[in-house]
C-alpha positions in Angstrom: 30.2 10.3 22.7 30.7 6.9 21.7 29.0 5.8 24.9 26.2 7.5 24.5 25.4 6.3 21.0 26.2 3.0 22.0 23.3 3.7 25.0 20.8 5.0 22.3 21.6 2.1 20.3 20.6 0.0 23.2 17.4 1.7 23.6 16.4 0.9 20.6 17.2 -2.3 20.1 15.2 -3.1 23.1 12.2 -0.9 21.9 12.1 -2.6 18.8 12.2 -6.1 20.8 9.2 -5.2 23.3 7.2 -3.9 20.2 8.2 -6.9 17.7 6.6 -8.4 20.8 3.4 -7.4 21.8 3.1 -7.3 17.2 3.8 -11.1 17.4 1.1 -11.4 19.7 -1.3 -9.4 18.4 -1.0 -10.8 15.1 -1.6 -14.3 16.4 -4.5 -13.0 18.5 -5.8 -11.0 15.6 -5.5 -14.4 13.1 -7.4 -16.5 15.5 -10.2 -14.6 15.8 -10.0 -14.1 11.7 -9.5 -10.3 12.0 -6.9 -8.7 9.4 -6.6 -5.0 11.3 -4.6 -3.9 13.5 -7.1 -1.5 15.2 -6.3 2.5 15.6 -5.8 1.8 19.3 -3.4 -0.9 19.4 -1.7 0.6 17.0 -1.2 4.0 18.9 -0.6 1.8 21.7 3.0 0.4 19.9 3.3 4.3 18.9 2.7 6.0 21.7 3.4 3.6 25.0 6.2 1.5 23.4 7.6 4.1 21.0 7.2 1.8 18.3 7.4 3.8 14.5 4.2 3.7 13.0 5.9 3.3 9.4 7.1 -0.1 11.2 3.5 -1.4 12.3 2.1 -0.8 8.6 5.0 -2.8 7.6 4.9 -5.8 9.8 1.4 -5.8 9.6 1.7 -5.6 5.5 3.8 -8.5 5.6 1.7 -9.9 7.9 -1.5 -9.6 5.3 -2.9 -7.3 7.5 -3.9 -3.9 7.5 -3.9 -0.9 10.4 -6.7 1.3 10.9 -4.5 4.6 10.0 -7.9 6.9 10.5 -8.4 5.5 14.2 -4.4 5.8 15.0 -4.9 9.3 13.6 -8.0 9.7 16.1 -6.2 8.7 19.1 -3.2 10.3 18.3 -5.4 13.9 18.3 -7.1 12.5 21.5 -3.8 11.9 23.2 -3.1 15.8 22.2 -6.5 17.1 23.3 -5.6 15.3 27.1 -2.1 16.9 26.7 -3.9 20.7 26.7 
């Protein structure tokens, strides 16, 4: 048992890494171009491709003075259920 958490633990931790990650980047990409969201797709892209918490995105983007597009996450997330049918 003890393995196995120590496994999940793992998976995590690196899930968390890759999306603080591709975040970092995007953040700086997003600055330079003087953006401040985090668009619906890139957003469901961290969610859905890295299994990165949404909660956490509106977060580091808060912190960040950014905002996410929730309504276009919401829009591809029932566009990624609509290809699931």
């Amino acid at each position: 048992i003890l393995e196995i958490i120590k496994e999940e633990e793992q998976a995590f931790s690196t899930m968390l890494d890759r999306g603080i990650k591709f975040f970092t980047e995007l953040e700086s990409e997003l600055k330079s171009d003087g953006k401040k969201e985090v668009t619906g797709d890139k957003a469901f892209f961290l969610y859905d491709t890295l299994g990165f918490p949404i909660d956490l995105t509106e977060l580091m983007a808060e912190e960040a003075g950014l905002t996410v597009d929730s309504k276009g996450f919401a829009n591809e997330m029932e566009a990624q259920k609509q290809r699931s049918r």
